[in-house]
N, C-alpha and C positions, 0 to 999 in steps of 0.2 A: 527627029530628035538627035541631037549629037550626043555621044556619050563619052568621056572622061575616062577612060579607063586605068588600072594601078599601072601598065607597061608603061603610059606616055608621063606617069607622075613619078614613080619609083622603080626603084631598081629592082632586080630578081631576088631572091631570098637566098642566101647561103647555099652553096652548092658541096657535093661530098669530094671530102679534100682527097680522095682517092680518082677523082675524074678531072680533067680538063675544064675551065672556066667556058661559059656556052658561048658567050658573047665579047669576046677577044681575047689577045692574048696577050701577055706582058708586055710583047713589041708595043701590039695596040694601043695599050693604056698607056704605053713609057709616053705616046705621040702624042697622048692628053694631057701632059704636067701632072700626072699625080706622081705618088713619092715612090719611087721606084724598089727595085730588089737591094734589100740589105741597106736600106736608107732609114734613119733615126726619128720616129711623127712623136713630136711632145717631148723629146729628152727621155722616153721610154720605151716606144715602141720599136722593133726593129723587121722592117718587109720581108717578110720569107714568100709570098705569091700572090698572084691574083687567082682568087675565085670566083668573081662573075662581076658584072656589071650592066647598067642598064642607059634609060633614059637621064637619068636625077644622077647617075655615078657608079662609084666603083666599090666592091668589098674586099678588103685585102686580107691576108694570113697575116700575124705577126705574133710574135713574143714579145710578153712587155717581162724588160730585162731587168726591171727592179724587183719584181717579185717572180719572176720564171714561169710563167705559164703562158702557154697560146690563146689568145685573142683573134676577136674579129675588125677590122676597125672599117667603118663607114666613109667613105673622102664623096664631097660634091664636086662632079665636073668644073671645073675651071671657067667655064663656058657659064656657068650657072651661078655665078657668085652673087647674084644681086641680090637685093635685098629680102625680095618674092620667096626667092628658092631656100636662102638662107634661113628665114623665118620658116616657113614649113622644115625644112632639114632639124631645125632647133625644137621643135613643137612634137616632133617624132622623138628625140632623146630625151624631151622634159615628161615623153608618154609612156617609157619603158620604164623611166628612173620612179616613177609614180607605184610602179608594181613591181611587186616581190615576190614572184610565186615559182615552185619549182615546173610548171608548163608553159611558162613566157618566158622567152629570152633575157639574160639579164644583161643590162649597160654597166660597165665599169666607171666611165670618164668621158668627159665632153671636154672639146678644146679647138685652138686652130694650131696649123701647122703652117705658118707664114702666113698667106691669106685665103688658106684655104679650113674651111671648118671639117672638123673628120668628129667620130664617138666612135671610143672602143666596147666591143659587147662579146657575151659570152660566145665561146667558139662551137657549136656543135657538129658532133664528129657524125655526121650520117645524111639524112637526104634528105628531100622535100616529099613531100606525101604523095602529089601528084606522080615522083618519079618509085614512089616505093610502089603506086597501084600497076603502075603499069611492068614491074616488073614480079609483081605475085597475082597468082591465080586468082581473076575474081570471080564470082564475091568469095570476099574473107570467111573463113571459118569464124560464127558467129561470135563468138564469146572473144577472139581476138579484133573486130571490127568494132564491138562494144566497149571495150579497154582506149580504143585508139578515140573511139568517140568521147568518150567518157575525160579524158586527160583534155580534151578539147576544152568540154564542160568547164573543168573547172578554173583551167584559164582564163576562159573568157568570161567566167564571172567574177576571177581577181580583176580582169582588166576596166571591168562596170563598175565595181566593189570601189574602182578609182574616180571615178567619175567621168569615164574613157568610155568612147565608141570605136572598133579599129577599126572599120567600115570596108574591109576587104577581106574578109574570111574566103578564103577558099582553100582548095587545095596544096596549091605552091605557096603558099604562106604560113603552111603548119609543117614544122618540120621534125620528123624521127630520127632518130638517133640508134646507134646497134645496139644498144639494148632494149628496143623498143619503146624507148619514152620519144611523148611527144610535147615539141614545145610551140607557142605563137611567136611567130615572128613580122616582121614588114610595118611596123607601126608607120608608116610614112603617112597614110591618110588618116590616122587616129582625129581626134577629135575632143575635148570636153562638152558634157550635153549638160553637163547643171547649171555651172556657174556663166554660164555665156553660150550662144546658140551657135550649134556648128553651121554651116554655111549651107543652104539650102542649094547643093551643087548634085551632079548625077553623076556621080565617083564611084568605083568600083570594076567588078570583070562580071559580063555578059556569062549568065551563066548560073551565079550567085548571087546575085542583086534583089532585093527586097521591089515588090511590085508599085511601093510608094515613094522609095528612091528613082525607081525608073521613068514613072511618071512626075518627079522633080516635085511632088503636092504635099512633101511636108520632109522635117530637119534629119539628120538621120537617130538613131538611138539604139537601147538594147535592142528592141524587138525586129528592128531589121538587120543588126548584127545576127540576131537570133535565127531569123530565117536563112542567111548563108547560110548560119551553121548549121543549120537544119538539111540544107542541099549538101551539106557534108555529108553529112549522116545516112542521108538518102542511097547516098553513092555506096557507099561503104558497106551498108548492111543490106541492101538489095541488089547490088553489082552493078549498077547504071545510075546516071542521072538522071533526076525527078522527071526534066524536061531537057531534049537533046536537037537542033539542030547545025547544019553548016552554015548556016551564015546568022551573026549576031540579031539583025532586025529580026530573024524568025526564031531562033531564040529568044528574044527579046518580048514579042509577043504573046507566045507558049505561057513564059512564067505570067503577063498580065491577064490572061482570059482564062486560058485553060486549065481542066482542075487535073491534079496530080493525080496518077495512079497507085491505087493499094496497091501496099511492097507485096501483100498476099497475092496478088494476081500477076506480080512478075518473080518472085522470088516462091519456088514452090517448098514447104514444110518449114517455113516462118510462122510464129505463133500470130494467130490472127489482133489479138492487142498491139504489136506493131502498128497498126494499120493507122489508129486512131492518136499515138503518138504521133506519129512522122506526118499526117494528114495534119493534125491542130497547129502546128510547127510552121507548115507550108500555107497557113491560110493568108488569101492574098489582103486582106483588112488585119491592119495589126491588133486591134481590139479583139478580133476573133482568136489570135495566137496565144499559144500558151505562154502564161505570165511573165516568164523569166527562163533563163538558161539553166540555174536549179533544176524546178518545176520540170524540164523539157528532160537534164538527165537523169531525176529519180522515175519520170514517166519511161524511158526503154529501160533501165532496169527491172521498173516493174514489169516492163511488156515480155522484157525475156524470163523473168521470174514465174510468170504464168502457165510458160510453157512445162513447167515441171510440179504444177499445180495438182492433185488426183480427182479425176471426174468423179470417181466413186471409193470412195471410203470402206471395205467391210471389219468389223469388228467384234471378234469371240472373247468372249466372258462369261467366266459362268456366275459371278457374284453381279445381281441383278444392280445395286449400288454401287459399284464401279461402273457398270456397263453404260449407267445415267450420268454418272461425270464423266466418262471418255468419248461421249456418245456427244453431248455437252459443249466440253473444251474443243473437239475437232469439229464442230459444226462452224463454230465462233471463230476456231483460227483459217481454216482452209473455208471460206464463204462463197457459197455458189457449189460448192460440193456435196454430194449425196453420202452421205454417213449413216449405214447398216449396221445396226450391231446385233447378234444372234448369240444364244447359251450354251453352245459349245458344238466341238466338229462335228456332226452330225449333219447339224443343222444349217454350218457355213458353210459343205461339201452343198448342200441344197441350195443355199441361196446364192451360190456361185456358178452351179449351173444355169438355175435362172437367170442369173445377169453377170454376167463377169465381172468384179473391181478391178481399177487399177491401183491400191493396195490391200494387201490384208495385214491387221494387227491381230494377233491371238495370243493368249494366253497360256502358261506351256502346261502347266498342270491342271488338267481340265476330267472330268469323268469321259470312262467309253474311248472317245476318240481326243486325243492331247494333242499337244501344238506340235509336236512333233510329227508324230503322227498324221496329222494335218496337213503340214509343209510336205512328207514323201506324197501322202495321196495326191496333193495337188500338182505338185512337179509332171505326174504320171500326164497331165492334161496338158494338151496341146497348145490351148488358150491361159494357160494358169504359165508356161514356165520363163515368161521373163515377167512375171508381177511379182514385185518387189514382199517377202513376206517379213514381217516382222513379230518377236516372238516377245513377250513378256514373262517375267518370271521373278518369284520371289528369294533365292537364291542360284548361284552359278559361278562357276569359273571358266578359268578357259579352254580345261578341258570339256569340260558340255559346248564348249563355243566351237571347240572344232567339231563336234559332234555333229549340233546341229547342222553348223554348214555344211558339213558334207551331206547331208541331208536337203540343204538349197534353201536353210535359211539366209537371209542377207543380213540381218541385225537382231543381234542379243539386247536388252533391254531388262537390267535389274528395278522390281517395283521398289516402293512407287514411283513411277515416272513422273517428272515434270513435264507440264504438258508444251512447253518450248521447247524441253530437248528432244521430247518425243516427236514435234513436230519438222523439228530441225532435220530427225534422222530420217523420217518419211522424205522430203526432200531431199534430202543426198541420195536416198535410195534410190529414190525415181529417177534423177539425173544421171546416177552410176550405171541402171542399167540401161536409161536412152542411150549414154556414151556408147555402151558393148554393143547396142541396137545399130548403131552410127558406125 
């Protein structure tokens, strides 16, 4: 099977204007007719560099001088002008200009510059993802590899939301920026999949490719856009790719037969709900993949949200009617949770020995033993002092707040609580003190 790949269709993505162009240099490019340093494209643009270039052409710097701001402009090889190249070059600017979103590159203007066709597009000041993994520690600190994934998401469902397929997700084609935003870039193989069938070709980078573009058995669309970005994500939040070989054919193989591994079993203290995200994502039948690139990024939100989930619940009250509606509402919001509730410290010091929670909510004015109370005895225990305690109470200010804390409460809670911000706070708790854990 010969495969097509984005290197022999398009060019490299945007390079960081603080490094060298990879793939020549100005002399280079001066030798291909494109428009040189400090030369005029359209009556507005003016060449300050080359930033990379590939098979299909070149990316240049410029300023467009009518409105003052740096630009990227796109030029086709000279070599390339025919009809073939010009039509796909035109089909990539008519696929940016279709999307408006702030994680996709934006095009300014399409045009020629004598007879050569160029489109000016937004400049971004930073790197390609591929050159950002390889110069930060992998795997990412969760919650930053999730952000990076997550910005992916919703690009790529403005770019479907168009009727677009960009049929080369990967790495070098998403590119960050120093503030940590990430954009899509490379529409060169995009596609429309509604109104006319994309071309039933095997386009793409070995690597990244959907198991039924490889086998050429059917046109491309969301769900194999979806599975690249799925092998993004792979990479990112597990520190390696799905599937890895040196040479493309076994590569190539890996992604058609063999099943991926739980990120749980190579990435250790990932919450196990990953597992079944990033597996549905990766499944080699697109009917079996999860629906849409939505669906795909509220599912690792959730999977990371789980991780901060409380297995067990305990809860002190000594009014037996509240005790039923908190007992209640935390069954219903936190599901799959064990939720304890007992009539005061006495009897929470007992059932905590029994079984440990990982939260307790108690009550601060209580007979006998009070939440206060509560909170020092349980500190005293070995297994009690990074569980998050939360204290209710019917009046307070902030001097009781510092009170308690210094005592090792983690949250004051004026009644009645609503049971979403009550639930909210158990969550931040859990998470605050996994952070100090970490």
């Amino acid at each position: 099977m010969s495969l097509s790949t984005s290197s022999e269709l398009t060019e490299v993505s945007l390079v960081p204007l603080t490094e060298p162009a990879e793939l020549g240099t100005a002399e280079h490019w001066a030798t291909e007719c494109v428009p040189g340093i400090g030369e005029l494209v359209g009556g507005s643009y003016r060449v300050e560099a080359v930033l990379g270039g590939g098979a299909m052409g070149v990316v240049l710097r410029a300023v467009d001088e009518r409105l003052g701001r740096s630009v990227a402009l796109k030029v086709i090889r000279p070599n390339l002008y025919g009809p073939g190249f010009r039509a796909l070059f035109q089909r990539e600017a008519r696929a940016m200009a279709l999307v408006n979103h702030p994680n996709v590159v934006g095009i300014y203007a399409f045009g020629e510059h004598g007879e050569m066709p160029y489109f000016a597009m937004e400049l971004v000041q930073g790197k390609s993802l591929d050159r950002f993994l390889h110069e930060n520690r992998t795997p990412l600190e969760l919650e930053r590899a999730l952000k990076l994934v997550d910005q992916a998401c919703l690009g790529l469902s403005a770019i479907h939301e168009a009727s677009t397929v960009h049929r080369d997700i990967k790495p070098g084609n998403l590119l960050v920026d120093h503030d940590g935003r990430l954009r899509i870039g490379d529409l060169g193989l995009a596609a429309s999949y509604r109104h006319e069938r994309t071309l039933r070709e095997v386009v793409g980078t070995p690597g990244y490719m959907a198991p039924e573009i490889l086998r050429g058995e059917g046109d491309a669309t969301p769900l194999s856009d979806l599975y690249s970005l799925a092998c993004v994500a792979y990479e990112l939040i597990v520190g390696r790719a799905p599937f890895e070989a040196k040479q493309d054919i076994t590569l190539t193989a890996r992604h058609l037969v063999e099943p991926v591994q739980r990120p749980t079993s190579v990435r250790s203290g990932l919450a196990t709900a990953f597992d079944d995200v990033l597996v549905q994502a990766l499944a080699k039948k697109p009917e079996e993949r999860t629906p849409s690139v939505e669906h795909f990024r509220r599912g690792l939100w959730a999977a990371h949200q789980s991780a901060f989930e409380p297995s067990r619940i305990l809860v002190v009250e000594d009014d037996p009617d509240q005790r039923e509606v908190l007992q209640q509402a935390l069954e219903d919001e936190f599901v799959g949770s064990e939720v304890e509730c007992v009539p005061d410290g006495a009897a929470a010091l007992a059932a905590f020995d029994r079984k440990p929670a990982a939260v307790v909510v108690s009550d601060l004015q209580m007979p006998t033993v009070d939440g206060a109370s509560l909170t020092q005895l349980l500190r005293l225990r070995a297994d009690a002092r990074t569980v998050p305690i939360i204290l209710l109470t019917a009046s307070g200010g902030p001097e009781e707040w510092r009170q308690l804390a210094a005592l090792g409460a983690d949250r004051f809670i004026v009644k009645p609580a609503h049971v979403g911000d009550l639930a909210n706070t158990i969550r931040r708790a859990v998470r605050e003190r996994a952070a100090l854990a970490g």
